[in-house]
N, C-alpha and C positions, 0 to 999 in steps of 0.2 A: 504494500500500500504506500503511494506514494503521498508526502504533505501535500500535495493539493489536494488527491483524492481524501484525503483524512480531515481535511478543513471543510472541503464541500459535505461529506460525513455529517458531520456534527453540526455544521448551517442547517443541514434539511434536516437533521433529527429532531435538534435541542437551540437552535435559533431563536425559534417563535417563543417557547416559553422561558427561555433567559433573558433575550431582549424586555418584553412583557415585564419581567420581575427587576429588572433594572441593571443586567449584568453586559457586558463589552465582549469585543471579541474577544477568541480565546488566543492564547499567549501558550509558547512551550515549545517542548524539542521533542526528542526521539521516541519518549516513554511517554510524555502526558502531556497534559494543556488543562492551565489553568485559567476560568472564566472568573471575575472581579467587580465586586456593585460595591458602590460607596459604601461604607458602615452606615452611616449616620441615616442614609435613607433605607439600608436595607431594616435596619433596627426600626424605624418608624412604620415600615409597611408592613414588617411579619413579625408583630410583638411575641405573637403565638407561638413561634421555633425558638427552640434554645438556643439558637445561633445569634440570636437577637440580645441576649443581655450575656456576654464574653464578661471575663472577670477582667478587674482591671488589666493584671498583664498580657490580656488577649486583646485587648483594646488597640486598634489600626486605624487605617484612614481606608480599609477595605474589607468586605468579607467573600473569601475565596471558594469555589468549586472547583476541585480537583479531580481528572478524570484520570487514571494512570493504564496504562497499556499497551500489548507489546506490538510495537507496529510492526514486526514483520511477519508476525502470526494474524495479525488483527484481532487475538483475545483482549475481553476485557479484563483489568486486575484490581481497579478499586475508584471507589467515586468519596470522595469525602464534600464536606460542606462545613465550613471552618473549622477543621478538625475533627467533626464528629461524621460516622459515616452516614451515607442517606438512605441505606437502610433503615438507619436505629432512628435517624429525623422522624421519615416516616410512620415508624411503630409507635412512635413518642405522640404524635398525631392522630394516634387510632385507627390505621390503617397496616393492621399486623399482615394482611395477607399479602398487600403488594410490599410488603417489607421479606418477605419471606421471597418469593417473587427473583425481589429485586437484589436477594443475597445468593438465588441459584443460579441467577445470570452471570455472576462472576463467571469468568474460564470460558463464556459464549464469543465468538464472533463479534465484531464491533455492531455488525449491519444487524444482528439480531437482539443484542443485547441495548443498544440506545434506545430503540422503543419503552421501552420497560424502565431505562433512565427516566425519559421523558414522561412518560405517566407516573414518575415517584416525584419528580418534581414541580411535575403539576399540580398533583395530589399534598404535598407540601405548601406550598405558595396560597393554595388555595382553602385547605381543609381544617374548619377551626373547631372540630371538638373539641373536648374537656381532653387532654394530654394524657396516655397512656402510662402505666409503671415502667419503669426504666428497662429495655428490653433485655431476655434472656442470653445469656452468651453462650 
């Protein structure tokens, strides 16, 4: 897979709902790309995700999604969201199954495995139950 083929990737997967939640393009080298929303607004739009109040020493002037994976295989290997993965965001959200979901997609295929990004982060961005117990490990 070539970077461009891996940039136009992730535009048509996870464009729409990054752009929408306030994140730039994505930035990175061989292994991963990382996408980047201001702190201050991302804390203002999704009070509801733990991402949103970072303890003081986590405190930036961004808060980062990190996609990591091996471009020559095109697996996926991990997706974090300022540290915490988007998995456990998710569960934390109340949405254990596409948490679960989106922990089996590791090790998938990029082209099959960003859909299932993108529905965890939409389903983030968007889904404000009462917060889940801290997920099982």
């Amino acid at each position: 897979m070539t970077d461009d083929d891996l940039l136009s990737l992730l535009s048509q997967m996870l464009g729409p709902t990054l752009e929408a939640a306030g994140f730039g393009e994505a930035q990175g080298g061989w292994d991963g790309v990382t996408f980047c929303a201001a702190q201050a607004d991302f804390t203002e739009r999704f009070p509801w995700l733990p991402q949103a109040h970072p303890e003081d020493w986590q405190r930036g002037s961004s808060t980062d999604l990190v996609i990591e994976f091996d471009q020559t295989t095109g697996l996926l290997g991990r997706v974090d969201l300022e540290g915490i993965t988007l998995a456990a965001t998710v569960y934390r959200v109340g949405r254990g199954e596409l948490a679960a979901r989106l922990k089996s997609s590791m090790g998938w295929p990029l082209a099959e495995s960003l859909p299932i990004v993108a529905e965890a982060l939409d389903a983030a961005f968007t889904h404000r139950e009462e917060p889940a117990a801290e997920p099982p490990e």
